[in-house]
Every structure is written in C-alpha cells, then in structure tokens.
C-alpha positions in Angstrom: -283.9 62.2 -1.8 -283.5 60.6 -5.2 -282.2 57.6 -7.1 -281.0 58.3 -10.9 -279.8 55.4 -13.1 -277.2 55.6 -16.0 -277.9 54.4 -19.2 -275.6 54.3 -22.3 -276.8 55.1 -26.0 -275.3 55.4 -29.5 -276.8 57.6 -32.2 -275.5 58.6 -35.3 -276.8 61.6 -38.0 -275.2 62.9 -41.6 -275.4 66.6 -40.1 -272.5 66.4 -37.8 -272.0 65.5 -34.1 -274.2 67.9 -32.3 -277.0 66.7 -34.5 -276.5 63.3 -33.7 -276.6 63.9 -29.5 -279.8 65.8 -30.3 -281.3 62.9 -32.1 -279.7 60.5 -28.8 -281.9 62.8 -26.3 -284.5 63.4 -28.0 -285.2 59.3 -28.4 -284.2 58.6 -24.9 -287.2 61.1 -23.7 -289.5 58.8 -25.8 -288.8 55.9 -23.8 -287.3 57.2 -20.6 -288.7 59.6 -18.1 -287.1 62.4 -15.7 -283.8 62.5 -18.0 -281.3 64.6 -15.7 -278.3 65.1 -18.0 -276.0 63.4 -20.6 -272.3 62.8 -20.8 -270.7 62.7 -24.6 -269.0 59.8 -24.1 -267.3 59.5 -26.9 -267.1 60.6 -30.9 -266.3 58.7 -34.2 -267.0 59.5 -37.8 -268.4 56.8 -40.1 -266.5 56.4 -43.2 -267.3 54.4 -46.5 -265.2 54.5 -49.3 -262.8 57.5 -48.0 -265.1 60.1 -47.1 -267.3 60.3 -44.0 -270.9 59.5 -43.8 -272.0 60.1 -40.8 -271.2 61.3 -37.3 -272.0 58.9 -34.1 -271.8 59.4 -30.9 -272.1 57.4 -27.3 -274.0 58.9 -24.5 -274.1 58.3 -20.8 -277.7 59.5 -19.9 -278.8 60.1 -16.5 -282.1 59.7 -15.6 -284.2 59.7 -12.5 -285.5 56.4 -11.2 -289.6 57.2 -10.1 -291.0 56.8 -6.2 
C-alpha cells in the first residue's frame, strides 16, 4: 500500500501553455521524488501593455510519500 500527497505549483513560459507545465514537472522532480501524475489546474495568459507575455499555469502534483 501507499501514501501520495498533493502539492500545488505555478509556472509560467513565453512559448505557450504546454511549455509552461513542462517547465512545472520538470522543477517539481528536482525537489520532489516519486512524482505520480499532475492535474492542469487551471490556465491564464499574462498580459502587459495589450498583448500577452507569457502563459502560466497551476498544477496539482501528485507525488508519492517514501516508507
């Protein structure tokens, strides 16, 4: 049996929203171990000055807790 913990995260990136959940993983595997999955919790743009600058994005991600 095993015991996983959620954790929420933002990250953001200029090159769009699938970019920016790939930077969001690939930092929580730095600091967290046996990540199980990820939820896209939700999506905004960044605007400045009328146009968008970046794409961010909050993740639920699941990891599992060690024995």
């Amino acid at each position: 049996m095993s015991v996983a913990t959620v954790t929420e995260i933002s990250a953001t990136s200029a090159d769009g929203f699938e970019a920016a959940v790939n930077e969001g993983i690939t930092r929580a595997n730095k600091t967290l171990r046996n990540v199980e999955s990820a939820w896209v919790k939700d999506m905004n743009v960044l605007i400045s000055d009328g146009n968008i600058k970046g794409y961010k994005v909050n993740l639920e991600v699941t990891f599992v807790l060690d024995d």
